[in-house]
N, C-alpha and C positions, 0 to 999 in steps of 0.2 A: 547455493542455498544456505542461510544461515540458520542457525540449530535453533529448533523448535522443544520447549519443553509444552507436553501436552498434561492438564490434569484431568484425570479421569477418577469414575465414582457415581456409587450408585448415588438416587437424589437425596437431599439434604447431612449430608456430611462436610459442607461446608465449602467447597470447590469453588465460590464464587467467591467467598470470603480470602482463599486464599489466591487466588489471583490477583483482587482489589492487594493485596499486602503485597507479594512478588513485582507488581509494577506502579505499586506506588503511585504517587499524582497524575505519571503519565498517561495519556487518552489512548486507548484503543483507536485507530483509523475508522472503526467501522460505526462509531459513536456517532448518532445522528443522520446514519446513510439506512434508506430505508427498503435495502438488497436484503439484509440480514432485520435478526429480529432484535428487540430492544435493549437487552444488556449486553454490557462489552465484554467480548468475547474473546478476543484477540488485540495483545499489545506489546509492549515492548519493555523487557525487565532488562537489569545490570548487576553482575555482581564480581566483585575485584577487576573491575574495568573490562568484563566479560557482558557484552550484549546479548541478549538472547531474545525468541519471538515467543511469547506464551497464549497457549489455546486453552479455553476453558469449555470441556465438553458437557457440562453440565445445563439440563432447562433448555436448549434453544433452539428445539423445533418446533413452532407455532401451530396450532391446529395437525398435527402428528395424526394420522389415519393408521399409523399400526400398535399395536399394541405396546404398555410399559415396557414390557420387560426384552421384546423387540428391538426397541427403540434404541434402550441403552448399550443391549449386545452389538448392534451398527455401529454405534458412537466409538465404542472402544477399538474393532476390529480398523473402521477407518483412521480414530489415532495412532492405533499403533502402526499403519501403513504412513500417517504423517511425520510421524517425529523424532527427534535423536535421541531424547531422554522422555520416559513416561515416570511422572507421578502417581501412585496408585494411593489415593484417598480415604482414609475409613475411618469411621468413629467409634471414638473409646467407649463412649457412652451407651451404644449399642452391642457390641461386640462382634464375632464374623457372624453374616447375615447370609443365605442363600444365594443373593443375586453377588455377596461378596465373593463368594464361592466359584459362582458362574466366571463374573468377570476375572478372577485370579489366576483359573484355568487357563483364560486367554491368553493372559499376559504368561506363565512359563512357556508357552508354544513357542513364543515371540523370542526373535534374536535382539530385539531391542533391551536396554539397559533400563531396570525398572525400580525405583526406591518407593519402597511401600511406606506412607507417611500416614500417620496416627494423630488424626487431630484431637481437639479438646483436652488434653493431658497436661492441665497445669495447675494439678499436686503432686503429692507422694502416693498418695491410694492410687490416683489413673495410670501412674508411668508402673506400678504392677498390674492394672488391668491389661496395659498395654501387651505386656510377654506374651498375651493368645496369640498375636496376629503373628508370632516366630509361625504359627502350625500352617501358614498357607503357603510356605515352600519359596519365600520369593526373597531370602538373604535378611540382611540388614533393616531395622524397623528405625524410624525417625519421629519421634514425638515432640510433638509441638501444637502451640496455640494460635491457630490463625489469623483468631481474633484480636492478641495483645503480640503478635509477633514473636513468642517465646519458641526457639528452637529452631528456624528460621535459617539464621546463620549456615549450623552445622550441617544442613540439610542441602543448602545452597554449595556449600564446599564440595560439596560429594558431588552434585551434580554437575557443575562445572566441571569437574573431574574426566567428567564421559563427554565430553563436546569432543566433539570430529573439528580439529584444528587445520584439515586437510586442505588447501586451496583449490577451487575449481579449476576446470582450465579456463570455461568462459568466463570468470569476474572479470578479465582483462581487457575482456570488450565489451563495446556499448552493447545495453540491451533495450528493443524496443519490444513495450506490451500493447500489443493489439487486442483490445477489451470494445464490450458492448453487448448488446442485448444478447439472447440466441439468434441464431438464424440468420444474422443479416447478414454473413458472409465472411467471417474470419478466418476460419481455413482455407475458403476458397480463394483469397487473396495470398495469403502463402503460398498456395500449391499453383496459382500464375506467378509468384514471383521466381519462383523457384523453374518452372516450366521442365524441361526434359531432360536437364543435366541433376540426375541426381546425385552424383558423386559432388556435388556443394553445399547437401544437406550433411550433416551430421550431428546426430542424437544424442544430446549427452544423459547420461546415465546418471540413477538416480533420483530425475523429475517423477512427476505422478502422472498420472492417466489422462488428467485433467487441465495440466499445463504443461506444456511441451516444448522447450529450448530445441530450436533449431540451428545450426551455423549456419550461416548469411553470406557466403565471400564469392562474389562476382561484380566484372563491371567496374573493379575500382573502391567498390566498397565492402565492406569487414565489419559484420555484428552480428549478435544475437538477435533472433526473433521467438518473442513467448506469443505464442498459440493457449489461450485460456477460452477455457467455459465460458456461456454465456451468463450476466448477471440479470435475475430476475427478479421479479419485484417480492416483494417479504408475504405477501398472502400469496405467490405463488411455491416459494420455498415451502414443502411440504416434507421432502422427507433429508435423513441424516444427508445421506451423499449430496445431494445440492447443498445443502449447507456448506460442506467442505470444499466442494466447487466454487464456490463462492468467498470461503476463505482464501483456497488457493491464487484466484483471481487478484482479488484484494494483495495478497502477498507480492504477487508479480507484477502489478500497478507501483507498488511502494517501491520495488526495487531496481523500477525501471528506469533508465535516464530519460527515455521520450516515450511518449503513451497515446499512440493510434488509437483515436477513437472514432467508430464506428459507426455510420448513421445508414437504415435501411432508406433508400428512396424514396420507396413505394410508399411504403408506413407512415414516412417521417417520422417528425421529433416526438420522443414520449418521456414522458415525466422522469420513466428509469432512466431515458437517455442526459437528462440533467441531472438526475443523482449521482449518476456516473462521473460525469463532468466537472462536477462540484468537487468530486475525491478525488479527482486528477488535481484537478486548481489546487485545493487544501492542500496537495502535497507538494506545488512547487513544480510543474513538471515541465518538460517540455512536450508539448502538444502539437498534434497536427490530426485534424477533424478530415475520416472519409466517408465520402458519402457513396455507397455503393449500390449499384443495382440500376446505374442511369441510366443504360439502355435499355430499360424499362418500363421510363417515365416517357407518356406522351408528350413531346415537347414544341417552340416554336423560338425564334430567336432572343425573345427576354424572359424564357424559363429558367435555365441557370442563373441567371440576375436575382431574379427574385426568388428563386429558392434558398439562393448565398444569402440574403436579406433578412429572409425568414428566420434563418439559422440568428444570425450576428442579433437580429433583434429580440428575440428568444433568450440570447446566452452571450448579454453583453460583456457578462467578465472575462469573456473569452476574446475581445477582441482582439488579442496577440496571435489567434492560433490561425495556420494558413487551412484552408478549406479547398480539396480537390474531389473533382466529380468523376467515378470510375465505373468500371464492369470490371466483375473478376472473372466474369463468366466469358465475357470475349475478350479480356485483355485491353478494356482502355484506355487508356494513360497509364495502367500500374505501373509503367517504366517509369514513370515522374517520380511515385514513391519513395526509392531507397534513394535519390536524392535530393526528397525534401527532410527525410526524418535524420538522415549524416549532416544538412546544416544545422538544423534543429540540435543535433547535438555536440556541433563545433558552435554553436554559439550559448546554449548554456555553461560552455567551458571556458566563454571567450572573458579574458582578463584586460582590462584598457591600462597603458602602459600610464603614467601620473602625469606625463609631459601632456600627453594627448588631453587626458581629465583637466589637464587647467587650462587650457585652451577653451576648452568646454564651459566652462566657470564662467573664462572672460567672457566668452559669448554671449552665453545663456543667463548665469546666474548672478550678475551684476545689475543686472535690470531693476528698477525698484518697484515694480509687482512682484520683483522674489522678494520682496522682506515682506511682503500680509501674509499674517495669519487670523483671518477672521476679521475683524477688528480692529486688533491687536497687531504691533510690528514684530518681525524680528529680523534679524539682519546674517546672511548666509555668507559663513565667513570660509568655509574649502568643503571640500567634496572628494570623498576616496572612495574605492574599492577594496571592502573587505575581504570578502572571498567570491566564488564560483558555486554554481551548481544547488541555486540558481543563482546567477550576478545580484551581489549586495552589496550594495552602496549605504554608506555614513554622511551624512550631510549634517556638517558642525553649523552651527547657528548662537547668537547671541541676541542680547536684549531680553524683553519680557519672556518667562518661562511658561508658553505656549505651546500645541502642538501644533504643526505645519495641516494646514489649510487641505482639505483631499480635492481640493482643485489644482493646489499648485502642485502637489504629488503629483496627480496626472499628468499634469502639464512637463514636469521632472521626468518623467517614465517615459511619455511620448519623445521628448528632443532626443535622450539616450538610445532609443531604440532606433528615430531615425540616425541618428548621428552616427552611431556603431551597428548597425547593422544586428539587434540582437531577434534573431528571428525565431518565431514561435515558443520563446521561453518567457516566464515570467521576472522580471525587477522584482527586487524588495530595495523598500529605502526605507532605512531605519538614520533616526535624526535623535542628536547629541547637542544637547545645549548648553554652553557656555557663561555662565555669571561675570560678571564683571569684574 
């Protein structure tokens, strides 16, 4: 798990503003997925070449049915169960406030590491207003301006400071996250994979309630499986803890090499279940779509046909990902599972040696339908592999400075995938053009 700073704080003391500054240009994942509610909440800061995940517990239960002051005592109790370092928020402007008081409480309880930061304070009058908040017991004060980034730096120093440098044991192996709506059956798929040896499971320590690393090693295969909450739609997130379920989720999506997604039979596809999808894709993953619960669809010989149909036409940008039809409840096919999701992840890995890539060239990309672009010529002059995970390929091009045509991308994508065998993962082809 990589170290999570959470900012907490009663509302309007500025928690959004400092997040927006902490992670800078970069997008929250959850930006545009409509699990969570509208502002980004969770993203991804850096500081002296130090990554870190930032949560902003501020505003983001929609339609909240308990009370203010409720609400916020949840938010902080559940941060300080998420994270390595907590920011504790408070404005100059105001001075200590009641519910400042409430949540400061919480935080001495807490074995977590907590830097009380003092926003607004950019004069000489506010950084003496500031000395109150020494009286709330919680060490060191940091003052700074959210808004013009003043203080920022020194604040970041200290906190990198407390990162847990410690390595897991499971980073070392693959991790597949099995995500999806509730209910359609994600632990029950684990708990047949797993079946009656449970000396193959083991827990690693650490995780939360809501997302659960299992060890995986049977059969030939070795990895991680994340057991996560189910993701539901943003007018059903009602209270704090889904919220966080929900992040957690999201966090274990991000950090997983291949992302079992989830489909109820019976239900079928719903809207969540392509939001989902989407933030798989966005992230590059590698994928492999289950549909669970078939022994419980009435069927006849071209049911599966067309329910695979249904899928692929639905959620065409998926047509890389394989689609198997299961029971977790009586065990059928899940043995196909662990290895579909170990090729899925030898070939997100899979690197083509350059002898082979120009064989591929001559084949493929000498053709002179590879030089249109649009209208417009250009002429493809080699083709590399940048990195892995997911396989990215540079295709140099010359003549008119053009972008490549997303037909003949396709058509790129498709020969590679048959030609190499790149199964369930996604290509990227990023193209470099040449002047004369």
């Amino acid at each position: 798990m990589s170290n999570i700073v959470a900012i907490v704080g009663r509302p309007n003391v500025g928690k959004s503003t400092l997040y927006n500054r902490l992670t800078e240009s970069r997008k929250a994942i959850v930006d545009d997925f409509s699990g969570v509610t509208r502002d980004r909440h969770y993203g991804i800061a850096e500081w002296i070449n130090r990554p870190f995940t930032v949560i902003d517990t501020g505003g983001y239960v929609a339609h909240s049915e308990d009370v203010f002051e409720a609400a916020i005592r949840e938010q902080v109790v559940i941060a300080i169960e998420e994270a390595t370092v907590i920011l504790f928020l408070v404005d100059v402007t105001t001075g200590i406030t009641d519910l400042d008081d409430e949540i400061a409480a919480l935080l001495r309880r807490s074995k977590k590491p907590v830097h009380v930061v003092v926003n607004k304070v950019d004069n000489n009058a506010r950084q003496i207003d500031a000395t109150v908040f020494y009286s709330l017991g919680l060490g060191e004060i940091y003052n700074i301006s959210s808004m013009t980034g003043s203080g920022t730096g020194e604040l970041l120093d200290a906190v990198v400071k407390d990162f847990d440098d410690e390595p897991l044991e499971e980073n070392t192996l693959p991790k597949f996250a099995i995500v999806g709506r509730p209910n359609v059956g994600k632990s029950s798929i684990i708990n047949s994979l797993i079946g009656k040896e449970r000396n193959i499971v083991t827990p690693i320590a650490g995780t939360t309630r809501d997302s659960i690393h299992i060890h995986y090693n049977q059969y030939g295969h070795d990895f991680m499986l994340v057991d996560t909450a189910g993701l539901r739609k943003k007018t059903k997130v009602k209270e704090n803890i889904e919220f966080y379920s929900v992040m957690r989720t999201i966090k274990a999506l991000e950090e997983a090499d291949v992302v079992i997604l989830m489909i109820d039979a019976v239900e079928g596809i719903e809207s969540q279940d392509i939001n989902i999808f989407h933030l798989a894709e966005k992230n590059k993953k590698g994928i492999v779509i289950v549909v669970n619960k078939w022994d419980a669809v009435e069927k006849d010989l071209h049911t599966l046909k067309a329910y695979e149909q249904r899928i692929r036409d639905t959620m065409r940008f998926l047509d890389y990902a394989p689609i198997i039809f299961v029971s977790a409840l009586s065990g059928q096919r899940i043995e196909r599972l662990p290895q579909l999701i170990s090729r899925a992840d030898a070939a997100r890995n899979l690197r083509i040696p350059t002898g082979e890539l120009n064989r591929f060239y001559n084949e493929f990309l000498e053709q002179p339908r590879a030089t249109i672009s649009g209208r417009r010529r250009l002429k493809v002059l080699y083709l590399t592999q940048a990195s892995t995970r997911p396989p990215t390929f540079v295709l140099f091009t010359s003549g008119v400075k053009a972008k490549l045509h997303f037909s003949y991308e396709r058509y790129l994508i498709n020969r590679l995938r048959e030609t190499f065998d790149f199964f369930a993962t996604p290509i990227r082809i990023l193209q470099r053009n040449r002047s004369k």
